[in-house]
C-alpha positions in Angstrom: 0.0 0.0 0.0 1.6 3.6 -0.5 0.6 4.8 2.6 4.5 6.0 4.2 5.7 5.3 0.9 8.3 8.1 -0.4 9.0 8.6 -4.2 12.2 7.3 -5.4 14.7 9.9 -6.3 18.0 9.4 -8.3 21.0 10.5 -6.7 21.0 13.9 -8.2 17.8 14.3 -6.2 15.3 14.5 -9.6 12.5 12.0 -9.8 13.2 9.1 -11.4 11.8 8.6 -15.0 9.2 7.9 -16.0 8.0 4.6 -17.5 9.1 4.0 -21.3 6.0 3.7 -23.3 6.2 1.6 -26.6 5.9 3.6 -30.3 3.7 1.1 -31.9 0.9 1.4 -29.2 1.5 5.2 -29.1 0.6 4.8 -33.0 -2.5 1.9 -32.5 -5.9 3.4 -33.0 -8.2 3.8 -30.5 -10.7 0.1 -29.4 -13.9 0.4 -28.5 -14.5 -1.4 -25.2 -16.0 -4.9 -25.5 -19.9 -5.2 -24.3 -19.1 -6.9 -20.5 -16.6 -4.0 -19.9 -18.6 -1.4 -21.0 -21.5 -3.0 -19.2 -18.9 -3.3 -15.7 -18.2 1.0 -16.4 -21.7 1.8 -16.5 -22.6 -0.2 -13.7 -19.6 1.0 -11.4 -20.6 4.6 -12.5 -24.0 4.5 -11.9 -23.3 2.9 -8.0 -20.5 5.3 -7.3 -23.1 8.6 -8.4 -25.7 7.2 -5.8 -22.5 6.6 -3.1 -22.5 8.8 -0.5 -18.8 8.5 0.6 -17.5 9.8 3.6 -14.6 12.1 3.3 -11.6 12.5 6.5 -11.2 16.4 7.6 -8.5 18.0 6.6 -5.6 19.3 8.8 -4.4 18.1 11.2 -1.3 15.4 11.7 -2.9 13.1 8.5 -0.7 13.0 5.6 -2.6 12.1 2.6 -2.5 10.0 -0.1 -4.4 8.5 -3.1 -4.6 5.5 -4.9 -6.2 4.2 -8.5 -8.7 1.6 -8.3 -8.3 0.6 -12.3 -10.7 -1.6 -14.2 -9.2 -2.6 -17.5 -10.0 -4.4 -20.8 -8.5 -7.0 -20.9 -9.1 -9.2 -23.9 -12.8 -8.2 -23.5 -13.2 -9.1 -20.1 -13.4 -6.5 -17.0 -10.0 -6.8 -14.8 -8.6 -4.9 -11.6 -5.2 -3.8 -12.1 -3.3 -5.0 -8.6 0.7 -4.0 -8.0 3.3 -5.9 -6.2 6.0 -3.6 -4.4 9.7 -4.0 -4.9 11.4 -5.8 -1.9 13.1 -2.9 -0.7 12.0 0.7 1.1 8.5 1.0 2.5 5.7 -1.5 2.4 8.3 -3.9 0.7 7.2 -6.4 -1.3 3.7 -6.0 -0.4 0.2 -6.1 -3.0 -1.1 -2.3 -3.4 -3.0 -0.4 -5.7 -1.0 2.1 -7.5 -0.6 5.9 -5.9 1.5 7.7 -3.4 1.5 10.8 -1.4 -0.3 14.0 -2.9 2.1 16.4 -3.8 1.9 20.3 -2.4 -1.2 21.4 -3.2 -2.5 18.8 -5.2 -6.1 17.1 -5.1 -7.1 13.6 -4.7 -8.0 12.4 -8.2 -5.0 14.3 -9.7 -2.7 12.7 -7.5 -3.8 9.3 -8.3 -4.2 9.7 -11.7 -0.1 11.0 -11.9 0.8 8.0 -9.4 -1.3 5.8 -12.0 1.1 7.3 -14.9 4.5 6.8 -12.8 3.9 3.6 -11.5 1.8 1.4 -14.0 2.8 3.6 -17.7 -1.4 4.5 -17.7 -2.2 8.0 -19.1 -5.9 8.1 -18.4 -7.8 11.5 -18.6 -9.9 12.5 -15.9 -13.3 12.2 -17.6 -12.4 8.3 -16.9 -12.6 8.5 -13.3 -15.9 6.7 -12.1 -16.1 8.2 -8.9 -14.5 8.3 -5.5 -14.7 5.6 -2.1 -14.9 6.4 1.2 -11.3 7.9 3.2 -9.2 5.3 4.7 -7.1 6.2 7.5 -4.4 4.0 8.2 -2.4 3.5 11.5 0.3 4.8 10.2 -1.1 8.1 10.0 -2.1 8.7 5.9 -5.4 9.7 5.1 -6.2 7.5 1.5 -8.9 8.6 -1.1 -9.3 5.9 -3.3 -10.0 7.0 -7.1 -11.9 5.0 -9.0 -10.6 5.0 -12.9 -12.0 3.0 -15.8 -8.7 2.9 -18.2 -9.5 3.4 -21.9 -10.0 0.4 -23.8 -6.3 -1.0 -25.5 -4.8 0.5 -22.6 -1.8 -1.7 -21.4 0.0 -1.4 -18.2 3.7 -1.0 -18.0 5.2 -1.0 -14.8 8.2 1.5 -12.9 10.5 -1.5 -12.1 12.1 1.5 -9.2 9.0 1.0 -7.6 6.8 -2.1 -9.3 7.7 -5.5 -8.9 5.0 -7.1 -11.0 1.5 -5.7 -12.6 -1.2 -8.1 -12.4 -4.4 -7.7 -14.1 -6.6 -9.8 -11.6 -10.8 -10.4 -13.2 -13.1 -8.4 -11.6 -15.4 -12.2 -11.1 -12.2 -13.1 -8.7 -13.7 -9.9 -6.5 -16.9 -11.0 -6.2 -16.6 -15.0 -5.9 -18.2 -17.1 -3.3 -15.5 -17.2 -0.7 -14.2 -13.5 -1.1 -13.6 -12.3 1.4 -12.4 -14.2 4.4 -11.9 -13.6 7.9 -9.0 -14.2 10.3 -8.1 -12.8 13.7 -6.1 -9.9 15.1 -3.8 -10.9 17.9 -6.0 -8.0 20.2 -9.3 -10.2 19.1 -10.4 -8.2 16.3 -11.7 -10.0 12.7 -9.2 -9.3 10.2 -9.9 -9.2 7.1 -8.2 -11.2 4.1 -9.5 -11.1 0.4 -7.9 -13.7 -1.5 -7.8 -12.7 -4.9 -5.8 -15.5 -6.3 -4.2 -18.9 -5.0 -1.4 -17.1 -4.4 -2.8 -13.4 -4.1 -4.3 -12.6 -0.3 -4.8 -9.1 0.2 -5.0 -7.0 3.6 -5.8 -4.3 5.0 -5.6 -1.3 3.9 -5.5 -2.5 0.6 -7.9 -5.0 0.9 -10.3 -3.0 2.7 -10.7 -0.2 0.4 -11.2 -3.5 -2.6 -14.1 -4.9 -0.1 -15.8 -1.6 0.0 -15.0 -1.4 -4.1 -16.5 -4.5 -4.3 -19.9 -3.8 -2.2 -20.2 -0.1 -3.5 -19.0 -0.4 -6.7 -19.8 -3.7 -8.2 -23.2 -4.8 -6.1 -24.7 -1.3 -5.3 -24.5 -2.0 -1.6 -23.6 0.4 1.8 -20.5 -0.8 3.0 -17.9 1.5 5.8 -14.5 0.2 6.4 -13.0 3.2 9.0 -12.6 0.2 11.5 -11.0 -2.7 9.7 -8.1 -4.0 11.6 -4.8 -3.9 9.4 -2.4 -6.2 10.3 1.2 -5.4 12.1 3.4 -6.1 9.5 1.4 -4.2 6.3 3.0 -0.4 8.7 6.4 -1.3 8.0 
């Protein structure tokens, strides 16, 4: 999860660059998104206009963050664009969603949107954000809004290897299945929750929470609040 993340800088303190994109998709015409996508976008929109989310104050000791929650076309079939960390710095090795810290001044959606473009190679314009879930605040002090986005049909991912391990389009039917999600316990007693995406795929909080309440809102039109979700000990580091 970026929450505590920092951006990588090279040692001339810059930002590193940006992901390379490839000519011959720069030059590809525009697809037209396949009927069960375009049915998933209109759906997702439709539950996130009637969502009324719930927003953290501003101020305060919160630092704040955003991350993408990306639906992509992927050979005609709906999928939820999931990062793996690199093994080193903050939240090492760890399943996220792609964002970071806002900058100075900078609002929720554009931060995601830019995080979106550095991390996972995704220029996506802002008419294709579907709508926003509720603020999650983390123990470790961030404040994350997370930004639905609906990438443009063709659209393919290429990750930041600075900051991406792996990319992994993961079907939106994975979200919803049967046992998704699942429910351990917190060594203080609490349920904690698990959503496992994939035999080898089992997402926590934060992460996880804010794709449970993407799942609910989003997907099955439902009321869903996740501000108490217990987030296990090792996802602060």
């Amino acid at each position: 999860m970026p929450a505590g993340r920092r951006r990588l800088r090279d040692p001339a303190g810059g930002r590193l660059p940006r992901p390379e994109r490839h000519d011959h998709l720069e030059r590809s015409p525009p697809r037209v998104a396949s009927a069960a996508v375009a049915h998933s976008e209109r759906l997702i929109r439709r539950n996130l206009a009637a969502f009324e989310r719930h927003a953290a104050p501003n101020g305060g000791a919160l630092r704040r963050a955003a991350v993408a929650v990306t639906v992509l076309d992927c050979d005609g079939a709906p999928r939820l664009l999931i990062a793996k960390r690199v093994a080193r710095g903050l939240n090492p090795g760890q399943w996220a969603l792609p964002g970071g810290k806002l900058d100075p001044g900078e609002e929720p959606v554009a931060a995601a949107l830019r995080e979106l473009h550095e991390e996972a190679g995704l220029d996506v314009p802002p008419d294709r954000v579907a709508g926003l879930l509720d603020d999650l605040v983390t123990d470790s002090g961030f404040s994350i809004t997370p930004v639905v986005v609906l990438a443009p049909a063709g659209a393919q991912p290429v990750r930041n290897p600075a900051e991406v391990a792996s990319l992994h389009p993961v079907p939106l039917a994975n979200l919803l299945a049967d046992h998704v999600p699942r429910w351990a316990r917190h060594p203080d007693g609490r349920p904690l929750l698990q959503m496992p995406l994939r035999h080898d795929m089992v997402i926590h909080a934060p992460t996880g929470a804010i794709l449970l309440q993407f799942r609910e809102v989003a997907l099955r039109g439902r009321s869903l609040r996740i501000a108490d979700m217990a987030q296990p000990d090792w996802t602060r580091t």
